[in-house]
C-alpha positions as a LaTeX table, in Angstrom:
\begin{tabular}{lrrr}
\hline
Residue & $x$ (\AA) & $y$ (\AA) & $z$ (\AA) \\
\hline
Unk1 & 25.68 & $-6.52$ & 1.99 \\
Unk2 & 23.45 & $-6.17$ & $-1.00$ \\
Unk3 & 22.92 & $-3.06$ & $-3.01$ \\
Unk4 & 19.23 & $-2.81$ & $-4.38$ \\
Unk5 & 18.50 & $-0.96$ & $-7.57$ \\
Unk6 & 15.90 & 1.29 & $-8.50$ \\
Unk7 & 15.12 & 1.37 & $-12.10$ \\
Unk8 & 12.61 & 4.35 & $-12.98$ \\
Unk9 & 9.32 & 3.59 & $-11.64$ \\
Unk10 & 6.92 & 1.37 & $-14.52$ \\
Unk11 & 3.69 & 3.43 & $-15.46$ \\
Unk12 & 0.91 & 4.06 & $-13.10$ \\
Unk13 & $-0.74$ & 0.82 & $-12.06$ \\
Unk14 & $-4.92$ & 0.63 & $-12.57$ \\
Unk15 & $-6.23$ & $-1.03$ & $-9.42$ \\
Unk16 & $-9.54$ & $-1.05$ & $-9.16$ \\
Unk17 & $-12.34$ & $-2.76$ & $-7.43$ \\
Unk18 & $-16.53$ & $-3.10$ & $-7.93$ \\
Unk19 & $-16.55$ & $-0.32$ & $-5.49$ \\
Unk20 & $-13.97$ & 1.79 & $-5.59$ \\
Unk21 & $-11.69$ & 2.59 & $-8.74$ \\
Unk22 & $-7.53$ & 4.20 & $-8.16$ \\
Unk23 & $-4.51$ & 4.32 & $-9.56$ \\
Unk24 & $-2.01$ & 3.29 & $-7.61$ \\
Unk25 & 1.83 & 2.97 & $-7.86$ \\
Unk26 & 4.49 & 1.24 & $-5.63$ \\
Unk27 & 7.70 & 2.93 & $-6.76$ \\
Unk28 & 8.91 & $-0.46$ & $-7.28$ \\
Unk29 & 10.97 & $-2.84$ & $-10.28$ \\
Unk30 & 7.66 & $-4.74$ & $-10.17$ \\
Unk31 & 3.91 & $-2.83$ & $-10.36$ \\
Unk32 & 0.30 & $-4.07$ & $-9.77$ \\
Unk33 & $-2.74$ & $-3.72$ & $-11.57$ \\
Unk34 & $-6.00$ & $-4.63$ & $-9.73$ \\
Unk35 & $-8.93$ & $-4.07$ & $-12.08$ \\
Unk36 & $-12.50$ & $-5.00$ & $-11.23$ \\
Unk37 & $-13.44$ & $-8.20$ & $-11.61$ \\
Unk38 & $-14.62$ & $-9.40$ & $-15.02$ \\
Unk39 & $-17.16$ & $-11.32$ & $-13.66$ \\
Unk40 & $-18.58$ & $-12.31$ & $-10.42$ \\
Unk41 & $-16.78$ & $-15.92$ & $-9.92$ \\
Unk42 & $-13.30$ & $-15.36$ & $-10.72$ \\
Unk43 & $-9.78$ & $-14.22$ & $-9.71$ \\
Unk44 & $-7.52$ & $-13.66$ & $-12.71$ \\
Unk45 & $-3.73$ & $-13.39$ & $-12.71$ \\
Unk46 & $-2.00$ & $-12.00$ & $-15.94$ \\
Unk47 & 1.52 & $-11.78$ & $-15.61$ \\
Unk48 & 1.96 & $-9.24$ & $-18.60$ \\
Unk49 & 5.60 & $-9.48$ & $-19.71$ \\
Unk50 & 5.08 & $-13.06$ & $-20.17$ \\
Unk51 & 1.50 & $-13.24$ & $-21.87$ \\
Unk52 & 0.57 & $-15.82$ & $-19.48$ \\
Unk53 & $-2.91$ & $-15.64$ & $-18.26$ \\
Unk54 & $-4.28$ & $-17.73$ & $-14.76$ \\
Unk55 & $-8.22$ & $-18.22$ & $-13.64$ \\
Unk56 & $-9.61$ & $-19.75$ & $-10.66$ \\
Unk57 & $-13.27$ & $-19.95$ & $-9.66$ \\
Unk58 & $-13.61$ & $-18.35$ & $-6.07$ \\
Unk59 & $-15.82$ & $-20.71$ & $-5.36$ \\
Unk60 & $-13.33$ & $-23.25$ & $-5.99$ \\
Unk61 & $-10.69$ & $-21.55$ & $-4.02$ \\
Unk62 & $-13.57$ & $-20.60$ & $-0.94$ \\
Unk63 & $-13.37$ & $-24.64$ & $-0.83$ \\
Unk64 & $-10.02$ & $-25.65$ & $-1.50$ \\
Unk65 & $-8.42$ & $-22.67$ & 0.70 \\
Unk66 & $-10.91$ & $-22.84$ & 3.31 \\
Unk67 & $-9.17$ & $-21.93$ & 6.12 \\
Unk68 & $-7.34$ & $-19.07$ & 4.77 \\
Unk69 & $-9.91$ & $-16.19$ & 4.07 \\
Unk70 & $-10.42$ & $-16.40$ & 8.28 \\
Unk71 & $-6.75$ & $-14.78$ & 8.53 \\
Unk72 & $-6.53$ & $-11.26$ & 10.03 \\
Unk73 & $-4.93$ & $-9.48$ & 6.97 \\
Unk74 & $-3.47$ & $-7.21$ & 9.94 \\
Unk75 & $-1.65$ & $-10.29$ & 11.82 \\
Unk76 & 0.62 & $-12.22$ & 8.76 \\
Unk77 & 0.96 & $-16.03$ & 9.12 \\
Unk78 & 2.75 & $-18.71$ & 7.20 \\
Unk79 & 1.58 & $-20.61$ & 4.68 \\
Unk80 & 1.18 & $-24.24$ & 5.98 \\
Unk81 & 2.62 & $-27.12$ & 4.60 \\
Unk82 & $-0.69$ & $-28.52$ & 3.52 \\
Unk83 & $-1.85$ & $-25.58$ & 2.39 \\
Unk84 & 0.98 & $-24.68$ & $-0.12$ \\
Unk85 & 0.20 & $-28.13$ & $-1.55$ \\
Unk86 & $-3.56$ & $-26.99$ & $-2.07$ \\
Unk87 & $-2.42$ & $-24.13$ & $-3.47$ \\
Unk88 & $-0.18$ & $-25.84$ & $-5.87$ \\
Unk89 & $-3.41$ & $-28.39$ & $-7.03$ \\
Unk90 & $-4.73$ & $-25.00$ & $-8.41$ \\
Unk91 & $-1.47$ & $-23.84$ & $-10.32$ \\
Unk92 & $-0.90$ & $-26.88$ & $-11.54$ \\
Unk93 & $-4.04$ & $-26.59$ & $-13.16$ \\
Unk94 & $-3.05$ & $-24.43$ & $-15.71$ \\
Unk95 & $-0.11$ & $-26.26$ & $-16.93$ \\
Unk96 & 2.41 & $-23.93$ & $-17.42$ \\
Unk97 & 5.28 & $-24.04$ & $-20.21$ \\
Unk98 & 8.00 & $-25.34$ & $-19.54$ \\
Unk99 & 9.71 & $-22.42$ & $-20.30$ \\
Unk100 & 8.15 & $-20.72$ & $-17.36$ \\
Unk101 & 7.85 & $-23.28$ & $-15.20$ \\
Unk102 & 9.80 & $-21.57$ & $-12.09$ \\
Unk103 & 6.91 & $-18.91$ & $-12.33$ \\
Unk104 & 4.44 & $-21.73$ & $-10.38$ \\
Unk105 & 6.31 & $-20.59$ & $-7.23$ \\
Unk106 & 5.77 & $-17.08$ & $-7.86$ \\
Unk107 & 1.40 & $-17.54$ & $-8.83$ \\
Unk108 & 1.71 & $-19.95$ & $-5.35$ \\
Unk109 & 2.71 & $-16.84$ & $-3.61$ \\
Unk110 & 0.28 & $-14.82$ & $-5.14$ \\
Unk111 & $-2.74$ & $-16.80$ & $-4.27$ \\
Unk112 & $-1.59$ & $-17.30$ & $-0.66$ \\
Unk113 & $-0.94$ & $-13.41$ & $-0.50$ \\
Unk114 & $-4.26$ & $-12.33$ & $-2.57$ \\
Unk115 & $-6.63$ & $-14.90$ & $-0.41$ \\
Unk116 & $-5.03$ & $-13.91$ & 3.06 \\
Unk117 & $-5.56$ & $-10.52$ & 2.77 \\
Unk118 & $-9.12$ & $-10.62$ & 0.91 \\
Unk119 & $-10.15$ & $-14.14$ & 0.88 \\
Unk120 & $-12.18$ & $-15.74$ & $-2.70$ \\
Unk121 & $-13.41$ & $-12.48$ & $-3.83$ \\
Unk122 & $-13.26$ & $-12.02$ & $-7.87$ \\
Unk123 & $-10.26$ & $-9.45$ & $-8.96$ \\
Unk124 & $-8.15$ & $-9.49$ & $-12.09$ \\
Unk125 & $-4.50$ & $-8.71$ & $-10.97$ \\
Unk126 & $-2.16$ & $-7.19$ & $-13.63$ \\
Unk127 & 1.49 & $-7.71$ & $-13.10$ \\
Unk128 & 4.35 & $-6.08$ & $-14.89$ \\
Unk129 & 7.94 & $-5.65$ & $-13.69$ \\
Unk130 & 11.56 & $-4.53$ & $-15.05$ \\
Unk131 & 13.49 & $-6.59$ & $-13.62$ \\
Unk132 & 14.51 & $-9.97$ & $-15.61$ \\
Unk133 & 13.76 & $-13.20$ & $-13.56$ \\
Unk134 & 16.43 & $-15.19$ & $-11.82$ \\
Unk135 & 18.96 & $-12.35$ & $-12.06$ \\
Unk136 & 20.52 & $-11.72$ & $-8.77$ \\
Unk137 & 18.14 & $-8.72$ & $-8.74$ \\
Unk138 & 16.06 & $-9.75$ & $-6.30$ \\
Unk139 & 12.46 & $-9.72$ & $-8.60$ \\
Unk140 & 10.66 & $-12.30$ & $-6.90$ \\
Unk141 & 11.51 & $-10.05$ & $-3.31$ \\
Unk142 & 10.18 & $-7.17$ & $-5.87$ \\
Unk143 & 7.25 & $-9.10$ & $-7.14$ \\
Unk144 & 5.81 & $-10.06$ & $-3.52$ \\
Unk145 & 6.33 & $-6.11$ & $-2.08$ \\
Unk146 & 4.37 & $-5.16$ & $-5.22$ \\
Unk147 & 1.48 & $-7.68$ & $-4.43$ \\
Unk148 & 1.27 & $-7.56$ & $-0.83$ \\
Unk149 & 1.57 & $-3.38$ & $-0.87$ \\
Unk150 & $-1.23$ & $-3.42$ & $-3.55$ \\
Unk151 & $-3.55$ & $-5.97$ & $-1.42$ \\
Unk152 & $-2.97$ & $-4.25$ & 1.46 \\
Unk153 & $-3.73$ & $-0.50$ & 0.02 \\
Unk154 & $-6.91$ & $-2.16$ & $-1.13$ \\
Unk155 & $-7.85$ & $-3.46$ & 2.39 \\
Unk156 & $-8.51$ & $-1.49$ & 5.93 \\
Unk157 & $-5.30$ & $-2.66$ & 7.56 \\
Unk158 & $-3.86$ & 0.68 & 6.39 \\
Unk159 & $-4.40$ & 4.23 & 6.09 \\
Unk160 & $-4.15$ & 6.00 & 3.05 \\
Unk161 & $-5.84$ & 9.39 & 1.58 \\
Unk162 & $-7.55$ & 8.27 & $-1.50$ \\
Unk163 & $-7.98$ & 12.09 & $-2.42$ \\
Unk164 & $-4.52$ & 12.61 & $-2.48$ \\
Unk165 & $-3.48$ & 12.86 & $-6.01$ \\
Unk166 & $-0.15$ & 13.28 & $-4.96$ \\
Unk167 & 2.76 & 10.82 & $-3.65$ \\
Unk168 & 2.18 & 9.07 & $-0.80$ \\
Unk169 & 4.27 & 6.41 & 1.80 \\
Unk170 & 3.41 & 4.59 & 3.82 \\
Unk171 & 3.32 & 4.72 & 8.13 \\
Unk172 & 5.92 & 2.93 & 9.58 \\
Unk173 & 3.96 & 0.43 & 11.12 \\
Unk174 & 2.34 & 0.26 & 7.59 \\
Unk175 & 5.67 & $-0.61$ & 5.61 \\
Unk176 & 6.51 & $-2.69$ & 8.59 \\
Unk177 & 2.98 & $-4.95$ & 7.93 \\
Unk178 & 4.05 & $-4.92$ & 3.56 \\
Unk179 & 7.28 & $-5.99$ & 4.24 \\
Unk180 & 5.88 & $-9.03$ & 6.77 \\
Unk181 & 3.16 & $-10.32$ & 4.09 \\
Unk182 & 6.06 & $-9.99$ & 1.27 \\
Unk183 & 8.48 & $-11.86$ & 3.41 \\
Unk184 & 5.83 & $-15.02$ & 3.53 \\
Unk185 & 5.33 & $-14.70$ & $-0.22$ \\
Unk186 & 9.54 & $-14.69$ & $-0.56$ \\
Unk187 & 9.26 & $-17.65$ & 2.12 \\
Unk188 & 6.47 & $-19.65$ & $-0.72$ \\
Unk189 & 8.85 & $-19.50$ & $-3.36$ \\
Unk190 & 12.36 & $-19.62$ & $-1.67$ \\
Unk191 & 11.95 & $-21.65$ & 1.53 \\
Unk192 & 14.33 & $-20.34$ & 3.73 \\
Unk193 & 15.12 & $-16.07$ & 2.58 \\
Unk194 & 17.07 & $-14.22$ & 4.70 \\
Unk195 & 14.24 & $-11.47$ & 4.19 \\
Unk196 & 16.88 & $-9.26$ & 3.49 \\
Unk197 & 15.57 & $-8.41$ & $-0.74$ \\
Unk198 & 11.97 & $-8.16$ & 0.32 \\
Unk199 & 13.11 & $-5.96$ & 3.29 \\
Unk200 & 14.88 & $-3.25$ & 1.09 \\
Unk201 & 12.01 & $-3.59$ & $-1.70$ \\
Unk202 & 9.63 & $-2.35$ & 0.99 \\
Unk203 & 11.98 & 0.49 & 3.13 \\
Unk204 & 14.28 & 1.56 & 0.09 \\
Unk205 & 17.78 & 2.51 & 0.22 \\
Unk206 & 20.48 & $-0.08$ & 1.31 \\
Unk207 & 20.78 & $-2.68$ & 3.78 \\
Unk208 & 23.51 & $-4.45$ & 6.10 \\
Unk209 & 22.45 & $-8.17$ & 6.67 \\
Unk210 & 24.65 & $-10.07$ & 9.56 \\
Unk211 & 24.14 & $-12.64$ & 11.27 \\
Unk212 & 20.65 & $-12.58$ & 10.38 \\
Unk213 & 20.15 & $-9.35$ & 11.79 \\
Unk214 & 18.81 & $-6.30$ & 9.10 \\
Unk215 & 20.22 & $-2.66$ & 9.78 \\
Unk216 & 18.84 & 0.10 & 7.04 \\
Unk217 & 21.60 & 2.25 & 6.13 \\
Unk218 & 21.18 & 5.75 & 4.59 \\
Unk219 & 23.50 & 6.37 & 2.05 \\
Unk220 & 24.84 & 9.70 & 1.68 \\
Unk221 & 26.81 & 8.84 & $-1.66$ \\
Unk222 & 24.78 & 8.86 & $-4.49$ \\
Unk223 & 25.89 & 5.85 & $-7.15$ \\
Unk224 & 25.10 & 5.07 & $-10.07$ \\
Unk225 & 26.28 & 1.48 & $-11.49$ \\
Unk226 & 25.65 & $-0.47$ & $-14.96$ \\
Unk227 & 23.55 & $-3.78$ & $-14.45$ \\
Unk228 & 24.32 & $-6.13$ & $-17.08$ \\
Unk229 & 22.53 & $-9.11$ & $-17.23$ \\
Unk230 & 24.26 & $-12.09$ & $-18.79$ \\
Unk231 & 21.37 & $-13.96$ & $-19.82$ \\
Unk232 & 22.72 & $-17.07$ & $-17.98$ \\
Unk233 & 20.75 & $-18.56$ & $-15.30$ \\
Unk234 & 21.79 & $-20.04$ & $-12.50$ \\
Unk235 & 20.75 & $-22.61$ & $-9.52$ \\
Unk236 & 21.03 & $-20.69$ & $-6.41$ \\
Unk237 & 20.45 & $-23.52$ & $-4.66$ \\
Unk238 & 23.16 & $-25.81$ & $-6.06$ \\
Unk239 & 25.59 & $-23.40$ & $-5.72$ \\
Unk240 & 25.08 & $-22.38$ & $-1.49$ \\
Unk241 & 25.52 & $-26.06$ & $-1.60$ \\
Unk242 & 29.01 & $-25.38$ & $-3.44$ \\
Unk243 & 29.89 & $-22.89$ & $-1.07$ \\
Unk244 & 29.14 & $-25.25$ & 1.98 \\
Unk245 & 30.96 & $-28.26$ & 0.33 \\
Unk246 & 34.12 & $-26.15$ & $-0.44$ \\
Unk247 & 33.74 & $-24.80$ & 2.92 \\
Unk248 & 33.20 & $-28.02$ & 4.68 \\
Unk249 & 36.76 & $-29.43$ & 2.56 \\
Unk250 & 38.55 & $-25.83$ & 3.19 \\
Unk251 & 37.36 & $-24.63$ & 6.72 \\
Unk252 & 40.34 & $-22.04$ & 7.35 \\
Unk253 & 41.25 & $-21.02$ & 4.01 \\
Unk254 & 37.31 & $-20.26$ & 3.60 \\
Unk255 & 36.46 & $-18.78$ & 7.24 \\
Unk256 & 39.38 & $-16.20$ & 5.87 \\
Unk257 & 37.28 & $-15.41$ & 3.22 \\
Unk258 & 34.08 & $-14.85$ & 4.79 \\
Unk259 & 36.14 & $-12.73$ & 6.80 \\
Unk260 & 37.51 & $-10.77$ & 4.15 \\
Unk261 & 34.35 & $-10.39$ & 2.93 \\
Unk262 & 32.90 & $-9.26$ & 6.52 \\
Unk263 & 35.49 & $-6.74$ & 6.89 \\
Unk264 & 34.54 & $-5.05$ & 2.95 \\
Unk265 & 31.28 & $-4.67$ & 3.84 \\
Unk266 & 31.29 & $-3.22$ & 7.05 \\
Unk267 & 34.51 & $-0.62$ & 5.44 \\
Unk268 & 31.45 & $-0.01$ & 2.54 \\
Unk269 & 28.79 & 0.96 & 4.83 \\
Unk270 & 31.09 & 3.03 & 6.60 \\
Unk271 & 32.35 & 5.14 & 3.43 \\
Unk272 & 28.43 & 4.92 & 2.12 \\
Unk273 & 27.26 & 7.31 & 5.19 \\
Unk274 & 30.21 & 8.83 & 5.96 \\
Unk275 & 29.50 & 13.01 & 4.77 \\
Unk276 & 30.62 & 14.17 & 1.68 \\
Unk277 & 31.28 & 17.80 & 1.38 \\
Unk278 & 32.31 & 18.26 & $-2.02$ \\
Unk279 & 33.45 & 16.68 & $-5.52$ \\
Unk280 & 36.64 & 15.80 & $-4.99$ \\
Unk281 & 35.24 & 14.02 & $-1.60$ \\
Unk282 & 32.52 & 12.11 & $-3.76$ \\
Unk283 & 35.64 & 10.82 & $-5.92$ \\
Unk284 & 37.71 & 10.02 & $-3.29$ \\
Unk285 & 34.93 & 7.90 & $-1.59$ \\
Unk286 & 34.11 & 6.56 & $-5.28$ \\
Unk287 & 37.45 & 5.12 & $-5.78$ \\
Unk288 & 37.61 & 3.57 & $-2.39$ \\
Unk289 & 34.79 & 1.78 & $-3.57$ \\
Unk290 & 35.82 & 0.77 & $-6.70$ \\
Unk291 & 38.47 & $-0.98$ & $-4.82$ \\
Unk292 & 36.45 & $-2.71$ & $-2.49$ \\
Unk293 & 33.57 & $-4.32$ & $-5.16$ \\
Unk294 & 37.47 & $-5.26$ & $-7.05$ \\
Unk295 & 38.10 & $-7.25$ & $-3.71$ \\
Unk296 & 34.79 & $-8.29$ & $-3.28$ \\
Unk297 & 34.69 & $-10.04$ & $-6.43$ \\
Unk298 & 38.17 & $-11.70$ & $-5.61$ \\
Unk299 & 36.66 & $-13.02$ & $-2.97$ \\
Unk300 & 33.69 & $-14.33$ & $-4.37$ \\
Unk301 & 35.40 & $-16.63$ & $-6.88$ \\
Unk302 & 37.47 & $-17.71$ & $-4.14$ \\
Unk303 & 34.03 & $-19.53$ & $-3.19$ \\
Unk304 & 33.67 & $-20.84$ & $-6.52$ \\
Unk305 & 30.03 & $-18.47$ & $-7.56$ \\
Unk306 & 31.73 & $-16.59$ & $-10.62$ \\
Unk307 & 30.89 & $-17.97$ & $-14.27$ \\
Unk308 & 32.93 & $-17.75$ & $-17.52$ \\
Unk309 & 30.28 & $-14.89$ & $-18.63$ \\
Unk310 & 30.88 & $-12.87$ & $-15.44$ \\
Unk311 & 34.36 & $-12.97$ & $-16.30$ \\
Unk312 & 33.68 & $-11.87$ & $-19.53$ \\
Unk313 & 31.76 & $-8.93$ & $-18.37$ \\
Unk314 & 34.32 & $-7.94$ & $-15.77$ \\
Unk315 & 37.31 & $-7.85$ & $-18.69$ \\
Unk316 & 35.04 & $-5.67$ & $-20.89$ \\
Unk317 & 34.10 & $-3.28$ & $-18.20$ \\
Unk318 & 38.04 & $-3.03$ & $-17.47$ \\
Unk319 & 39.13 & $-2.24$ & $-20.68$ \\
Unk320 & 37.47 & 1.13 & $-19.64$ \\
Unk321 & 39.15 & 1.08 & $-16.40$ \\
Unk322 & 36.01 & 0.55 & $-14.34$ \\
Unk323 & 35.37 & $-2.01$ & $-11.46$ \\
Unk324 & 32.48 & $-5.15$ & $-11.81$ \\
Unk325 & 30.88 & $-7.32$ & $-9.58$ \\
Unk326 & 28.36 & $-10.40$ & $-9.22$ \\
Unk327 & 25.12 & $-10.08$ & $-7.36$ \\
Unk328 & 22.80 & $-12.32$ & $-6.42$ \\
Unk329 & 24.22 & $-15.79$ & $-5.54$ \\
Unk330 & 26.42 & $-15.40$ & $-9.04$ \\
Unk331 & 27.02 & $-18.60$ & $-11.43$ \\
Unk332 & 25.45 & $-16.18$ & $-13.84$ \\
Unk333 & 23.08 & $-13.34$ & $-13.67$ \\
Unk334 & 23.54 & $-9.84$ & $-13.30$ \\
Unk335 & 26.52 & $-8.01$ & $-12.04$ \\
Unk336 & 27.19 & $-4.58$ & $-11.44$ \\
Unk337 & 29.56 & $-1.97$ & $-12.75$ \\
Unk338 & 30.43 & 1.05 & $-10.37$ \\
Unk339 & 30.20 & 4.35 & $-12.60$ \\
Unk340 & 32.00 & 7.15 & $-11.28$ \\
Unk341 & 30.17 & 10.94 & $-11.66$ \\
Unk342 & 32.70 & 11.96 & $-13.39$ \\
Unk343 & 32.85 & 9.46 & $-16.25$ \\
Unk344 & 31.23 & 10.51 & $-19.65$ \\
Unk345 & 28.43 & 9.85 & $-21.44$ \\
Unk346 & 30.39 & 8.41 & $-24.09$ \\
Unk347 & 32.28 & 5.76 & $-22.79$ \\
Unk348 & 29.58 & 4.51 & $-20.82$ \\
Unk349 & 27.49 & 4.46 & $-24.51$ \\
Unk350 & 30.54 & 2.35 & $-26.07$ \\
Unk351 & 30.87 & 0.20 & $-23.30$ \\
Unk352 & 26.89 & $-0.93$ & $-23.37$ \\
Unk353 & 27.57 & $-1.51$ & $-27.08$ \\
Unk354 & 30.51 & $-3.69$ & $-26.24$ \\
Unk355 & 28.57 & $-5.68$ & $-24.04$ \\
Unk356 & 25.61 & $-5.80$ & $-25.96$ \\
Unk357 & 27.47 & $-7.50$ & $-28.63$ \\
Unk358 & 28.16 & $-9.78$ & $-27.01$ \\
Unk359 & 24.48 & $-10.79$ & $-26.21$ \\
Unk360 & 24.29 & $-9.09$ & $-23.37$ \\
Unk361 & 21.63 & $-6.79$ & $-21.55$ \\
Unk362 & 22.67 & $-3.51$ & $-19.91$ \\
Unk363 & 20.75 & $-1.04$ & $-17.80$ \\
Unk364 & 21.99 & 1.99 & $-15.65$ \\
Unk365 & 19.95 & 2.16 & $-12.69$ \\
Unk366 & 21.19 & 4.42 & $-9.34$ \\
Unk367 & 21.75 & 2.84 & $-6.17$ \\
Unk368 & 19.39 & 3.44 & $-3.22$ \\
Unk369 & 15.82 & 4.22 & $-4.28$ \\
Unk370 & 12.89 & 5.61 & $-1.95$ \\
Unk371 & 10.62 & 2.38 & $-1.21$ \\
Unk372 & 7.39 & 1.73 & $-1.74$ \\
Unk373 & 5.09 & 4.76 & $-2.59$ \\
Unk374 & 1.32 & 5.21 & $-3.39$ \\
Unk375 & $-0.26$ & 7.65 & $-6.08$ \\
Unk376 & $-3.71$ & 8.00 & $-6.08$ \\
Unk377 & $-5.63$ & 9.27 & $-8.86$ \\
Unk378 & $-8.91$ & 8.94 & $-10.93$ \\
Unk379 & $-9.03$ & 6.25 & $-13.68$ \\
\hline
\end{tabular}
């Protein structure tokens, strides 16, 4: 099971286009600006918090990506083999820092999604987003909900009243076509997602994810929990592979595990929707919790996916008597801290300072936002 969090919404998003100008918001970690082109022969990506700035002629991409503009925007495809190494001739174009260098992924799955949906027309796409990269968070499932919901809003595969100044979803069928363009975006620059983080981006809430089967869940516990990131990345991919080797020496002592872990998250979904009729229930439920992520965590160094800073965060956090976990695929990361209602303002202050000092980032975000959401508005 993965919880998604729902920091507050970033500031309205300007997209705009020669013929039409909006704002437009997806209540999401990650928004999208799409202001009229600068000129006539361009797409432009600037991926704000990092200052980095991309170009591509449309010419260029009308004859590198030739085949891709002919896609029905309404009927999502893959991105072919060949094709994602055309697309990566244009990133690599622009030589990006080594620092950011596991951003060419991300600008892959941006021209794929941009160029689907409206082929090599000129645009300059703004993106911003509060979530920190490679943090368990799910950002790049954020990032590619963001893109394709902003592409799509801007195209005639959906409905949406433009004179509504108000806040707007999207149809069913509508989220449904967002979160199918965002899963081939998450499929560019993970292989192989489970579809599970681009799935809640879009719908909201939480999510049960077995057996690669999706079930939205509708949580009638509201939670708040601490994120603190620990500033340490991690290689999700080496450490599956740890899981699967330690799995592959252990068989039974690790099936028990998964099993364990199985049987927490189907109890947690169960407490999550079960009614709550008062405060002493919301406690009750609250503590049962707190119990369960304790378990969880147990669990999840059994598999070897904790890190000497997670452990660090989870001895802090119980100082003040509180429960921590890892999310994500751990080594690193973010983890989460279940704050009861009841606790005060104060203690939660003095434990953010404790972390912070040591180098840590903390956020409070609550558990189980609303999905993606358009605003409308004049510029």
């Amino acid at each position: 099971m993965r919880w998604f969090t729902d920091p507050p919404p970033s500031p309205l998003p300007l997209i705009s286009t020669p013929t039409l100008r909006l704002l437009f918001l997806l209540r999401q970690p990650s928004s999208v600006y799409v202001v009229g082109a600068e000129s006539d022969d361009e797409l432009k990506l600037h991926l704000k918090d990092m200052d980095l700035e991309f170009s591509w002629p449309v010419g260029k991409i009308a004859v590198i990506l030739s085949e891709v503009g002919g896609h029905d925007a309404s009927t999502p495809s893959s991105c072919s083999f060949e094709t994602i190494k055309a697309i990566a001739s244009l990133v690599d174009e622009h030589n990006i820092p080594e620092a950011y260098i596991a951003l060419a992924s991300g600008v892959s799955a941006f021209l794929w999604l941009y160029t689907s949906i409206h082929g090599a027309k000129p645009a300059r796409v703004v993106v911003t987003s509060e979530l920190p990269l490679g943090s368990g968070l799910g950002s790049s499932a954020s990032f590619c909900v963001a893109l394709a919901g902003a592409f799509l809003a801007l195209s005639k595969c959906v409905k949406l009243d433009v004179d509504n100044k108000g806040w707007q979803k999207f149809g069913d069928s509508e989220l449904n076509l967002v979160n199918k363009w965002a899963f081939e975006g998450e499929k560019i620059i993970h292989g192989k997602p489970s579809g599970i983080d681009n799935t809640v981006s879009t719908y909201g809430n939480m999510i049960k994810f077995k057996s690669g089967e999706l079930t939205r869940l509708k949580s009638n516990l509201p939670l708040k929990m601490l994120v603190t990131n620990t500033k340490v990345g991690r290689n999700t991919k080496a450490l599956v592979a740890g899981v699967s080797e330690r799995t592959f020496r252990h068989p039974n002592a690790m099936n028990s595990v998964f099993s364990a872990v199985d049987s927490i998250s189907n109890e947690l979904a169960s407490i999550l929707q079960s009614p709550v009729s008062d405060e002493l229930a919301v406690t009750e439920n609250e503590e049962k919790l707190a119990e369960l992520m304790e378990m969880n965590q147990g669990l999840l160094q059994c598999m070897g996916v904790s890190h000497a800073s997670i452990e660090t965060v989870i001895r802090t956090t119980l100082k003040y008597k509180l429960v921590t976990k890892l999310t994500g695929a751990g080594g690193g990361g973010c983890v989460l801290t279940l704050l009861p209602s009841l606790l005060s303002g104060t203690i939660i202050d003095k434990l953010i300072a404790e972390l912070e000092s040591c180098g840590f980032q903390c956020l409070t975000a609550g558990i189980g936002g609303g999905g993606a959401e358009v605003s409308f508005g004049s510029s």
